[in-house]
C-alpha positions as a Markdown table, in Angstrom:
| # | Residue | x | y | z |
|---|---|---|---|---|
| 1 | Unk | -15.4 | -56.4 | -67.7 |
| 2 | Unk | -17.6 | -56.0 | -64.4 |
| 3 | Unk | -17.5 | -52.3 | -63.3 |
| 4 | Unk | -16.8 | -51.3 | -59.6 |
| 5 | Unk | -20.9 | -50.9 | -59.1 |
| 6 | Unk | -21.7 | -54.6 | -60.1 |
| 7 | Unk | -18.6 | -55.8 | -58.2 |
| 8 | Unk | -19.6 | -54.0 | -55.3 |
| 9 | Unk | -23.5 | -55.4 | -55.4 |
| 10 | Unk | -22.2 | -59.3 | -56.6 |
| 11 | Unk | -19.9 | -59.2 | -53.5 |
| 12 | Unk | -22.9 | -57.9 | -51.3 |
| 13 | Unk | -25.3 | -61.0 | -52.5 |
| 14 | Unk | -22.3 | -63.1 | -51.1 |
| 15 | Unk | -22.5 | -61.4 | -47.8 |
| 16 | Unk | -26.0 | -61.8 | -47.8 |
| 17 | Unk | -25.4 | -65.5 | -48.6 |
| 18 | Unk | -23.0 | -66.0 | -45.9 |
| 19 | Unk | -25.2 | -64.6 | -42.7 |
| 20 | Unk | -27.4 | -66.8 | -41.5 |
| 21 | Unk | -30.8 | -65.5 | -40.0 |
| 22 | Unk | -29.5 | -66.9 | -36.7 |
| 23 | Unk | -26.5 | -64.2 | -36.7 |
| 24 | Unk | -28.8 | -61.4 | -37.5 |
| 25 | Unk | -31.5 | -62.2 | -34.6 |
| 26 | Unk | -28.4 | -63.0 | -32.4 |
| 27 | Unk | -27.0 | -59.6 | -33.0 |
| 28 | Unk | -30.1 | -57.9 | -31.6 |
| 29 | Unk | -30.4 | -60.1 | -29.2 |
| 30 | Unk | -33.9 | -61.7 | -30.2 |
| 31 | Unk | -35.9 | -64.6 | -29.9 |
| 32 | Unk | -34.0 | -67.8 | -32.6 |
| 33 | Unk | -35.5 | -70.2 | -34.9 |
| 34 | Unk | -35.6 | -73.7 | -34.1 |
| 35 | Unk | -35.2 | -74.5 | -37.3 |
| 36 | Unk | -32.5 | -73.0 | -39.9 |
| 37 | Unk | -34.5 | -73.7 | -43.0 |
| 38 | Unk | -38.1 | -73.1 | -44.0 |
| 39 | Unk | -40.3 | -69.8 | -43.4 |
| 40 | Unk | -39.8 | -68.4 | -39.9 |
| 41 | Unk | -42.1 | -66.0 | -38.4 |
| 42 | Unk | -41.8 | -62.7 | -36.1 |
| 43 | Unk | -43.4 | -59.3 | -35.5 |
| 44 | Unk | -43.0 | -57.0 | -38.0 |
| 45 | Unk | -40.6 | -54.0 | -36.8 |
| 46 | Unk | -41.2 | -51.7 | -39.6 |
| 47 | Unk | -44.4 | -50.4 | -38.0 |
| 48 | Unk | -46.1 | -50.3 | -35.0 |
| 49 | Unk | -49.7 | -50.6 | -36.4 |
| 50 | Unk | -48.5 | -54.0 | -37.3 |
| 51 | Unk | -48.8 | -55.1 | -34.0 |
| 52 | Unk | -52.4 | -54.3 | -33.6 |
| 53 | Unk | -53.2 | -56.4 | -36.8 |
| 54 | Unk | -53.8 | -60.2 | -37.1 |
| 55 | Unk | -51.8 | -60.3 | -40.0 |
| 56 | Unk | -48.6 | -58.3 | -38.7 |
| 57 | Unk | -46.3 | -61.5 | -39.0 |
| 58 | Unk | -43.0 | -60.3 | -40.7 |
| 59 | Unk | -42.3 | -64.0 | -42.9 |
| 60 | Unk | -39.0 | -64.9 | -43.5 |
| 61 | Unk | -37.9 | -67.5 | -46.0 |
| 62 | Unk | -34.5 | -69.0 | -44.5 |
| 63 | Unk | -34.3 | -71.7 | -47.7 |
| 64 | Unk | -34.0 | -68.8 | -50.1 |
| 65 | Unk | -30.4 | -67.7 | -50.7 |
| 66 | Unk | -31.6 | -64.2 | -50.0 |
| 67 | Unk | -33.8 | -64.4 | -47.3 |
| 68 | Unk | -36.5 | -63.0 | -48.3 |
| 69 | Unk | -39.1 | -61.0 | -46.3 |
| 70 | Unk | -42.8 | -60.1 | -46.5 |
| 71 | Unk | -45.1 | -58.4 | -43.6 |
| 72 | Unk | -48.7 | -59.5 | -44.1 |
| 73 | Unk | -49.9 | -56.2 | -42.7 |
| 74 | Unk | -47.9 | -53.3 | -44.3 |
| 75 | Unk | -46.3 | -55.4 | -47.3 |
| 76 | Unk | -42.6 | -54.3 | -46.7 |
| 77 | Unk | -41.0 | -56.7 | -48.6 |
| 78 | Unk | -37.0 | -57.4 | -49.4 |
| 79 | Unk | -34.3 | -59.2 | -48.1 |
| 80 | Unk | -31.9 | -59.9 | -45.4 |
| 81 | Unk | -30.7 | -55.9 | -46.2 |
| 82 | Unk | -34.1 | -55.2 | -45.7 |
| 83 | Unk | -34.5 | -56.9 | -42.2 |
| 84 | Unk | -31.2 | -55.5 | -40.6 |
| 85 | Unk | -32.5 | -51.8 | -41.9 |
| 86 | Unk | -36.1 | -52.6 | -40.0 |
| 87 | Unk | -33.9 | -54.3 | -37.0 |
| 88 | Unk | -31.9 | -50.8 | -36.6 |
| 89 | Unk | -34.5 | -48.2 | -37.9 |
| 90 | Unk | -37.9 | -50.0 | -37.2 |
| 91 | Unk | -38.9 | -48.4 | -40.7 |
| 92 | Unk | -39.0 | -48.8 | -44.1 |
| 93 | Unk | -36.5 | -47.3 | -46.2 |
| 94 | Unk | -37.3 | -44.0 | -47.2 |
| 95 | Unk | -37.8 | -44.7 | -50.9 |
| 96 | Unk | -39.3 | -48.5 | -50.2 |
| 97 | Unk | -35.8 | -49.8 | -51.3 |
| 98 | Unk | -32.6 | -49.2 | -49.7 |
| 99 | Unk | -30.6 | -47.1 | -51.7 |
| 100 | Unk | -27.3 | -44.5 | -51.1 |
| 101 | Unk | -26.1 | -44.0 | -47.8 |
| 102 | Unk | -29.0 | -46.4 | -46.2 |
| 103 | Unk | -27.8 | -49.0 | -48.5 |
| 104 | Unk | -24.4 | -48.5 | -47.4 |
| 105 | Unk | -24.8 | -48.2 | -43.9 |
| 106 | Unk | -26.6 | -51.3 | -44.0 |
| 107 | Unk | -24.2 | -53.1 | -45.7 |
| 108 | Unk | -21.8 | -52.1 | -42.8 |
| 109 | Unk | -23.9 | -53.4 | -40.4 |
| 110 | Unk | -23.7 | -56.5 | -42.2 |
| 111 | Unk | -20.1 | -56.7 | -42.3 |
| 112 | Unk | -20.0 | -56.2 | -39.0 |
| 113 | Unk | -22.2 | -59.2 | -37.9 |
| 114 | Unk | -19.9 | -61.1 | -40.1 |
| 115 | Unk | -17.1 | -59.8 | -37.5 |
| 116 | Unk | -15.3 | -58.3 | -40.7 |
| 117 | Unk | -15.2 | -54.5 | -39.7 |
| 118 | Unk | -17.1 | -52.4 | -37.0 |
| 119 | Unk | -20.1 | -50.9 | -38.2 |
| 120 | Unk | -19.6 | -47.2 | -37.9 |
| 121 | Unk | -22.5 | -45.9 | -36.3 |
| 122 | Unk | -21.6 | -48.3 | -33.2 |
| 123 | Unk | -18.3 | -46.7 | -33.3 |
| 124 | Unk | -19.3 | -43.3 | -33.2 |
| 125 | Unk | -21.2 | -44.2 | -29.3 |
| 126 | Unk | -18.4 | -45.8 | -27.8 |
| 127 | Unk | -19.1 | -43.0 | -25.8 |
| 128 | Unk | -16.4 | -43.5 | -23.2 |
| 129 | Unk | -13.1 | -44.9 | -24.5 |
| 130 | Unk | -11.6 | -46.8 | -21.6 |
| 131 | Unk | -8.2 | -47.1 | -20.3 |
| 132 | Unk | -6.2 | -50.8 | -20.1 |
| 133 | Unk | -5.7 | -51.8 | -16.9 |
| 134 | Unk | -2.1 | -52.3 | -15.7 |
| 135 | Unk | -0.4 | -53.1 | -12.3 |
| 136 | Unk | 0.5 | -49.5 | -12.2 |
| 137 | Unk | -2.3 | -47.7 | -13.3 |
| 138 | Unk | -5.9 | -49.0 | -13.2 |
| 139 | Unk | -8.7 | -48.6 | -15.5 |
| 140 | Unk | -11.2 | -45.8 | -15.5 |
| 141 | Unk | -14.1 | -44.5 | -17.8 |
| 142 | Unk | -13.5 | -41.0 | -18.9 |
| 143 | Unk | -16.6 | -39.0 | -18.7 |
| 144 | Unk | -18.4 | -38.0 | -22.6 |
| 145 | Unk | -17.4 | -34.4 | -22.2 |
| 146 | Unk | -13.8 | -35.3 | -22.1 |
| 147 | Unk | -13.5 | -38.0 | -25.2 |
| 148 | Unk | -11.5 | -37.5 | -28.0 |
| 149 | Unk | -14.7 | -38.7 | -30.1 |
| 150 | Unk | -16.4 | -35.2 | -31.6 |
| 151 | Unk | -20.1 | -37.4 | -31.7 |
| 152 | Unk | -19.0 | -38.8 | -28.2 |
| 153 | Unk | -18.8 | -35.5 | -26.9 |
| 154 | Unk | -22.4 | -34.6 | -28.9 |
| 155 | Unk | -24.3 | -37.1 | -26.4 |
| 156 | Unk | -23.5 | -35.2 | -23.7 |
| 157 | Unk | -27.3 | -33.5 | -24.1 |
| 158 | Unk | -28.8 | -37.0 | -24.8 |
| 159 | Unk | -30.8 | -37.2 | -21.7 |
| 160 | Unk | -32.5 | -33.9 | -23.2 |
| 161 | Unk | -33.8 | -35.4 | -25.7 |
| 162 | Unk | -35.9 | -38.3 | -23.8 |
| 163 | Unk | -39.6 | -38.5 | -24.1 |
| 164 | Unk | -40.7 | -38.6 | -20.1 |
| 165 | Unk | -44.3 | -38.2 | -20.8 |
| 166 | Unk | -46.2 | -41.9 | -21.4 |
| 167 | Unk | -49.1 | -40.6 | -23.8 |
| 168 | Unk | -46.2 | -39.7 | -26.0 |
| 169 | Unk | -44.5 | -42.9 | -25.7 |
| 170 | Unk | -44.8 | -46.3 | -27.5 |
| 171 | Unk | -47.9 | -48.9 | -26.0 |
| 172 | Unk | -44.6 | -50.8 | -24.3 |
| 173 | Unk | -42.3 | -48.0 | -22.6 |
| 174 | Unk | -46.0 | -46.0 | -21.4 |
| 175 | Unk | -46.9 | -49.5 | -20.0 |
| 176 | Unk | -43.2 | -49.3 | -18.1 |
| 177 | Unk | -43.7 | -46.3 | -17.2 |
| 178 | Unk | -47.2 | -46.7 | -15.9 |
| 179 | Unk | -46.7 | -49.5 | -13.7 |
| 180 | Unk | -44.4 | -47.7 | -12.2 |
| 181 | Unk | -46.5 | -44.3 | -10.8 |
| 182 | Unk | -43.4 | -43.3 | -9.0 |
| 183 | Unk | -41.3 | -43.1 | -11.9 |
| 184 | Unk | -42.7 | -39.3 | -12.4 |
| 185 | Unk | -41.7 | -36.6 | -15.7 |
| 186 | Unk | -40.1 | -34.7 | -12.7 |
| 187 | Unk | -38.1 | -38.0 | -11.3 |
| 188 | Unk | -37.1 | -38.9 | -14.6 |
| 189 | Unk | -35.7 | -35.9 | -15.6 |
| 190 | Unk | -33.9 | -35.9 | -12.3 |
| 191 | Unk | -32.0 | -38.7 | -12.9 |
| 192 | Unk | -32.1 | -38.0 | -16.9 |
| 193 | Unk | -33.2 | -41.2 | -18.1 |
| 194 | Unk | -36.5 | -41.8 | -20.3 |
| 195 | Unk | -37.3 | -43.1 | -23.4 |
| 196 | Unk | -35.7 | -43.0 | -26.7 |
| 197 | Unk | -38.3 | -43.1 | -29.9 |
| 198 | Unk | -37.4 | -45.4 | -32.5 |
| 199 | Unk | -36.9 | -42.5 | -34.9 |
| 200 | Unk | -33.4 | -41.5 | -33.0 |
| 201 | Unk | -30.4 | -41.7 | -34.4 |
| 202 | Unk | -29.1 | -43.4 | -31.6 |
| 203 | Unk | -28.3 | -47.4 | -30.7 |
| 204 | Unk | -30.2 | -47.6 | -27.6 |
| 205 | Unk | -33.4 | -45.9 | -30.1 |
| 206 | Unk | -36.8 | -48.1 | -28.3 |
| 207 | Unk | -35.2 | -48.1 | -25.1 |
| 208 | Unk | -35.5 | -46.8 | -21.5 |
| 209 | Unk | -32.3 | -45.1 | -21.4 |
| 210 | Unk | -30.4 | -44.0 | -18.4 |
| 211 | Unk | -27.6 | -41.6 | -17.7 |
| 212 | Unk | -25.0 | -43.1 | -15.7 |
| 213 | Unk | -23.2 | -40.2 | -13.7 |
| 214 | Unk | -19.5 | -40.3 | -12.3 |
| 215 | Unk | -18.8 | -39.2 | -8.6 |
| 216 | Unk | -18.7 | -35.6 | -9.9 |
| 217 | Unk | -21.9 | -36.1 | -11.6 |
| 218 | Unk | -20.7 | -36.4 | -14.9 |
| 219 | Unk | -22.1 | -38.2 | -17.4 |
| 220 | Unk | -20.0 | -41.4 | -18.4 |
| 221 | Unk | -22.5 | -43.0 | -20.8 |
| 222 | Unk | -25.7 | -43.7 | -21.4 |
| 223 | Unk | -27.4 | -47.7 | -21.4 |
| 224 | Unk | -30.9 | -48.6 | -22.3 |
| 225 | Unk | -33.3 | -51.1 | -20.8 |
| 226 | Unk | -35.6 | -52.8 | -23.0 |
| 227 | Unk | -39.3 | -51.9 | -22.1 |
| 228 | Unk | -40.5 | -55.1 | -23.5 |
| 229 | Unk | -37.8 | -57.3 | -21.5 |
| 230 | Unk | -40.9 | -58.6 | -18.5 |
| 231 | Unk | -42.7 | -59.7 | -21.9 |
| 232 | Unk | -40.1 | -61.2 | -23.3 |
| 233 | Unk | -39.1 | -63.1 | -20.3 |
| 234 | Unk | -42.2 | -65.1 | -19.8 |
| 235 | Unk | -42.6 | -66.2 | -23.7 |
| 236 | Unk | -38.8 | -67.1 | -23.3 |
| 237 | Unk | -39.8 | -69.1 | -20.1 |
| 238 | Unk | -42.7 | -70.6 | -21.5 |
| 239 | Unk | -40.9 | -72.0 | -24.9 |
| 240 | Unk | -38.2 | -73.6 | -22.5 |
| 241 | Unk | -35.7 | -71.7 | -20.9 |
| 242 | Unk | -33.1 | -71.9 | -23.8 |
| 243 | Unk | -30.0 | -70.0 | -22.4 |
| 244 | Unk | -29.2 | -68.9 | -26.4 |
| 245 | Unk | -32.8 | -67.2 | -26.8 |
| 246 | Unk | -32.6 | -65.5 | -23.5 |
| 247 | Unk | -33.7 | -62.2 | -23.8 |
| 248 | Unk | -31.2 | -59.4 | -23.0 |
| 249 | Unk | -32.4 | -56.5 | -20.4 |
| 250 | Unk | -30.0 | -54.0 | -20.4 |
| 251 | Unk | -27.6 | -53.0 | -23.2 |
| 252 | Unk | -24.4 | -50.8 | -22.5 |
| 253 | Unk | -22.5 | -49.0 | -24.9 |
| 254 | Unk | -19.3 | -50.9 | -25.9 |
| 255 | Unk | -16.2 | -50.2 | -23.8 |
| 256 | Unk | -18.3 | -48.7 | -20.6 |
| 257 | Unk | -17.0 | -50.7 | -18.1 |
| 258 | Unk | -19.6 | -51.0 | -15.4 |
| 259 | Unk | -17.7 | -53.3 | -12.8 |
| 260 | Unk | -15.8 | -50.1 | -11.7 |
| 261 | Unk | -18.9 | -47.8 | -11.1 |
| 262 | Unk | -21.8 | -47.4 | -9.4 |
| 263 | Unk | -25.3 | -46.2 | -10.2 |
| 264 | Unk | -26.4 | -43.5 | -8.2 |
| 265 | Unk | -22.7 | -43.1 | -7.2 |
| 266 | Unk | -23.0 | -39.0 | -7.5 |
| 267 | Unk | -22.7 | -39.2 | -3.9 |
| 268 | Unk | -21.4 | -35.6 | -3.6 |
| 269 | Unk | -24.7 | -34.1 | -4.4 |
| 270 | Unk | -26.7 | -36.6 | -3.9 |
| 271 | Unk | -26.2 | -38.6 | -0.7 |
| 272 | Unk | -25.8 | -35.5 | 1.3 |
| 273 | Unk | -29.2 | -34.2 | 0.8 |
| 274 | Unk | -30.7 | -33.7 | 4.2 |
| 275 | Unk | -34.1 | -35.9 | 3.2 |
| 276 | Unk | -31.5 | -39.3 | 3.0 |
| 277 | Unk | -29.7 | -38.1 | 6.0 |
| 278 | Unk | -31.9 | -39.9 | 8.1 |
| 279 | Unk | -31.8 | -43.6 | 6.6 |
| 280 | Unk | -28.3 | -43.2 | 5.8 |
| 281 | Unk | -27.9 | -42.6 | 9.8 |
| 282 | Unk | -29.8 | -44.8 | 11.1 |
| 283 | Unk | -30.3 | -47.9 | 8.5 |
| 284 | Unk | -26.8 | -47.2 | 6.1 |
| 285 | Unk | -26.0 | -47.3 | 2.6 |
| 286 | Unk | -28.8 | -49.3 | 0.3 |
| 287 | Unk | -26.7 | -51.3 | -2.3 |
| 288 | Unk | -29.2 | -52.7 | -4.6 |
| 289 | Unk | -29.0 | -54.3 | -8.0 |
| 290 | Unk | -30.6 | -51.8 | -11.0 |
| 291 | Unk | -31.0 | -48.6 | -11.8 |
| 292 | Unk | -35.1 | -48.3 | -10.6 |
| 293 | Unk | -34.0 | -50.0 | -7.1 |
| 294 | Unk | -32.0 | -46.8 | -6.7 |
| 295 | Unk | -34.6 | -44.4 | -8.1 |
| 296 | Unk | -37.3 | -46.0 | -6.2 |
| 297 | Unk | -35.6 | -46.0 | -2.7 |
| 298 | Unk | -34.4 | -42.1 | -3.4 |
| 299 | Unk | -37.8 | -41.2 | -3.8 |
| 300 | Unk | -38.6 | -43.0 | -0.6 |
| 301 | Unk | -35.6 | -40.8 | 1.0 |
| 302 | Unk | -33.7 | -43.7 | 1.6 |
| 303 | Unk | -29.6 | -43.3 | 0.3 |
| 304 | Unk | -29.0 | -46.2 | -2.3 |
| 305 | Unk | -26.4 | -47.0 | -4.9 |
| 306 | Unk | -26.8 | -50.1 | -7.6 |
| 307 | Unk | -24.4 | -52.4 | -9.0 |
| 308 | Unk | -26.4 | -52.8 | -11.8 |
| 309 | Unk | -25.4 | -56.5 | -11.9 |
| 310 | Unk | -26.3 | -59.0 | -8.9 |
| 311 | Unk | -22.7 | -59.7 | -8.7 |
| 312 | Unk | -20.7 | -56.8 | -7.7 |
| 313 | Unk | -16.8 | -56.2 | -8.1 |
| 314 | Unk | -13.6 | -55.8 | -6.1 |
| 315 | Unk | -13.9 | -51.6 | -7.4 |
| 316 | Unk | -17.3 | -51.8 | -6.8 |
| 317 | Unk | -17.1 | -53.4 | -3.4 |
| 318 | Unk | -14.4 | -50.1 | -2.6 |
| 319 | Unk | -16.5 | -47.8 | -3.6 |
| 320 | Unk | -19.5 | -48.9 | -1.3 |
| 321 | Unk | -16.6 | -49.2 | 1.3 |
| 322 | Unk | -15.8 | -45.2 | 0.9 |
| 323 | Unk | -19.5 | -44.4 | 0.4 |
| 324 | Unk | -20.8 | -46.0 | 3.5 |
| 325 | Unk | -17.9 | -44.7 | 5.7 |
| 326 | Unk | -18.4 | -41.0 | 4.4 |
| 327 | Unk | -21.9 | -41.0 | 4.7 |
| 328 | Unk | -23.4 | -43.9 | 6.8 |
| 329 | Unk | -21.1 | -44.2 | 9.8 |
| 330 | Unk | -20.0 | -47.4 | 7.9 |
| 331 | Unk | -23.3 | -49.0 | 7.8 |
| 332 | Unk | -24.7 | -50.9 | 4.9 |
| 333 | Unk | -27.9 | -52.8 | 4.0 |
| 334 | Unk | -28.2 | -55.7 | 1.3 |
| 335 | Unk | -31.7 | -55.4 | -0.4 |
| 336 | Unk | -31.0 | -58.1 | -3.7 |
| 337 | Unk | -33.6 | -58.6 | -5.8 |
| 338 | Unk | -35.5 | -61.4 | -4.2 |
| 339 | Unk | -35.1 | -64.4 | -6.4 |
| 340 | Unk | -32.3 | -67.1 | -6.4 |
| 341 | Unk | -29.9 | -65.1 | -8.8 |
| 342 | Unk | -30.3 | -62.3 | -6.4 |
| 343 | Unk | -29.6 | -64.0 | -3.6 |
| 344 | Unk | -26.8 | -65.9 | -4.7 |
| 345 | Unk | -24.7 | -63.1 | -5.8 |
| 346 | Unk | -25.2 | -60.7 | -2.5 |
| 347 | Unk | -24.7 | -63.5 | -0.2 |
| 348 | Unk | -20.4 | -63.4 | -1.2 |
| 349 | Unk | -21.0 | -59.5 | -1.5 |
| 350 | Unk | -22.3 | -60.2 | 2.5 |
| 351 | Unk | -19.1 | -62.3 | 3.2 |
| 352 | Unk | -16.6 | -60.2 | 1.6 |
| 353 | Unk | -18.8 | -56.9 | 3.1 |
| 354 | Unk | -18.0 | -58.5 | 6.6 |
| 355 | Unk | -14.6 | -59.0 | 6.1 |
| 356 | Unk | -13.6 | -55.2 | 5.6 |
| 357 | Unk | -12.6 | -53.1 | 9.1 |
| 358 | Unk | -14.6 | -50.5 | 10.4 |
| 359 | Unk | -17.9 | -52.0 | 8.3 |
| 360 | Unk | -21.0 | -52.8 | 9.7 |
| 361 | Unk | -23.2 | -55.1 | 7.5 |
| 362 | Unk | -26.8 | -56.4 | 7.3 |
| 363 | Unk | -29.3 | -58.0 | 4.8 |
| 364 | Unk | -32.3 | -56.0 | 4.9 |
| 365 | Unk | -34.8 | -58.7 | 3.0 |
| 366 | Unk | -34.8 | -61.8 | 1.6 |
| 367 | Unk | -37.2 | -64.4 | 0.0 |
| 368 | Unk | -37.1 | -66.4 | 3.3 |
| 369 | Unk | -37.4 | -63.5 | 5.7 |
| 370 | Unk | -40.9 | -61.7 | 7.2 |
| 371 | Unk | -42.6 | -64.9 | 6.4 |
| 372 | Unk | -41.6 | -65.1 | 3.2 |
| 373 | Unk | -43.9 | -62.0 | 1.7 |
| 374 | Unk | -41.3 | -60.2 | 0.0 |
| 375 | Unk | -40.3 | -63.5 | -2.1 |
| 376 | Unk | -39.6 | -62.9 | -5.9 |
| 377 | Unk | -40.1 | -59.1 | -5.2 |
| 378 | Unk | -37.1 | -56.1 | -5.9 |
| 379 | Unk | -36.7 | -52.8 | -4.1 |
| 380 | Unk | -38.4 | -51.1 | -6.6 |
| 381 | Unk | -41.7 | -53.0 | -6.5 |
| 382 | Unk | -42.0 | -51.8 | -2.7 |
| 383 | Unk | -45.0 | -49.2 | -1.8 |
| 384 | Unk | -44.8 | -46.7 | 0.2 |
| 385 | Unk | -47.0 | -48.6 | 2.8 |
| 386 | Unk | -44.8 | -51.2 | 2.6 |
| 387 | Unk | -41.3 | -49.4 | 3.5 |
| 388 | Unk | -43.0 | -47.1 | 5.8 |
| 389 | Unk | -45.3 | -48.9 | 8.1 |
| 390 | Unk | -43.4 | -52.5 | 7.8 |
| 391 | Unk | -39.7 | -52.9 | 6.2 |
| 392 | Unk | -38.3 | -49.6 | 7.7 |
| 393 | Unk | -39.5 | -50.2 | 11.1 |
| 394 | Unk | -38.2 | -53.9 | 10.9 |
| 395 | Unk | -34.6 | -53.0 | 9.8 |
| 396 | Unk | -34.9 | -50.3 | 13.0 |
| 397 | Unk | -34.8 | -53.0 | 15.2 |
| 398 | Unk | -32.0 | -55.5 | 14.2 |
């Protein structure tokens, strides 16, 4: 008679059977194998050193019913348990095996890429539990102070615990951080975003994360951006442009629902600070697309919010509606990210901008206009040369 332990591990090894590398990769949103059988080969996530080595190449063997792993550099070796603890943790188990709760927790994970039950951990930071919409009553995003969710509630101080200094940050997130000399300890902790280490608890762990405040400048949830996405982008470019290996920039927490807000949309205490007062006057509200376009043109004194897509929603287009009446004299200025997805998705935000009373709307760049010098560029690549001496004065004019 098999006891509960072996019945337990024999229905594991099926699980473990049943996932295909594919799923796993797919779940973290990383780079797929062209081919389902045979070794495959990626960096190794269990250390960083690995990176610096020759032989840091994580090999997996797809043919083997296990999957099998092996780092050349730091010899972790296992299976597919193995890789989705290194995928989450980027470490090794504590004891070299995964054992107890690790075990367990992994096994969840599992489950949970084989859409058989939620994996806990993801559970615990649906940090804002959303409400259905109806024709009566729409939908909102409660802030994290407010959930009914005990660990929800917890990641209220997140933003507290983000490194903001690049020497004590990874080789990628001090490289975003660096080419970006305006994106200061001081600014960072202003908007309380910065980068989460790898050895947080936390889903968004080896991200840029961001604190996305409600109009009262509460904190609704948290999203990260991976500081490795530019990277990513071009090898994903180069191999071919396949839409399922398309690397993922931002990552939400599930149920956030980010069509009915706005980053940067703590307007109450933010766009009435005298230093905006003066762009908001005389250029308008700054909709933008990300996060940095707002951070970038605040620290530029210029009053921006961000859809944080390049499409933006009927609440969203409300919302800059309100904003830009309250604060702008109903003026608003497009700056999309300057590329053909950019452009595409603010030219019907122009159109349907236009069609509301009592708004006054322009585009403030494009990749055609001024020559063309601006082309493939976002707000938050502009100097402050650039917006000073050139862009401002040019929107002054129209």
């Amino acid at each position: 008679m098999n006891s509960p332990r072996k019945k337990f591990t024999q229905g594991v090894d099926e699980l473990i059977q049943q996932t295909s590398l594919e799923q796993v990769l797919s779940h973290f949103h990383l780079p797929l194998p062209d081919q389902t059988t045979g070794e495959y080969r990626m960096p190794c996530m269990f250390n960083e050193n690995c990176a610096e080595s020759s032989y840091g190449s994580l090999t997996i063997n797809q043919s083997d019913v296990a999957k099998r792993i092996f780092c050349h550099s730091c010899g972790v070796r296992g299976n597919l348990l193995t890789l989705l603890w290194g995928l989450s943790e980027h470490r090794p188990p504590t004891s070299g095996k995964l054992r107890g709760d690790e075990f367990k927790e992994t096994v969840a994970l599992l489950k949970e890429i084989l859409g058989d039950e939620p994996h806990e951990k993801e559970m615990s930071e649906q940090s804002v539990p959303t409400q259905t919409s109806s024709a009566k009553e729409p939908a909102f995003n409660i802030p994290l102070h407010d959930s009914d969710n005990e660990r929800a509630r917890d990641l209220v101080t997140l933003h507290e615990t983000l490194i903001v200094h690049p020497d004590e940050m990874n080789p990628d997130a001090a490289a975003y951080f660096r080419k970006r000399p305006w994106l200061t300890p001081d600014i960072a902790r202003r908007w309380r975003m910065g980068y989460l280490p790898h050895s947080a608890k936390s889903l968004l762990r080896g991200r840029i994360v961001y604190a996305y405040p409600n109009e009262q400048n509460d904190i609704l949830t948290y999203f990260g951006r991976d500081p490795a996405y530019d990277r990513k982008w071009q090898a994903w470019k180069q191999k071919g442009a396949r839409e399922k290996n398309k690397p993922i920039k931002h990552r939400f927490v599930k149920g956030f629902q980010r069509g009915l807000e706005l980053f940067g949309q703590n307007g109450a205490q933010r766009l009435s600070e005298n230093r905006l007062q003066e762009s908001l006057q005389q250029l308008g509200l700054a909709v933008v697309e990300g996060p940095n376009d707002v951070i970038r043109l605040d620290c530029l004194n210029v009053g921006a919010v961000g859809l944080c897509s390049n499409q933006a929603t009927n609440d969203q287009i409300a919302k800059i509606v309100t904003f830009a009446k309250q604060v702008a004299r109903g003026q608003v200025v497009l700056l999309p990210d300057c590329d053909p997805e950019g452009e595409a998705g603010f030219k019907e935000l122009l159109w349907k901008l236009n069609e509301q009373p009592d708004i006054s709307v322009k585009l403030g760049w494009s990749s055609g206009m001024y020559g063309g010098q601006f082309a493939g560029r976002q707000p938050e690549s502009l100097t402050d040369e650039e917006w000073n001496e050139y862009l401002r004065p040019a929107l002054l004019q129209t």
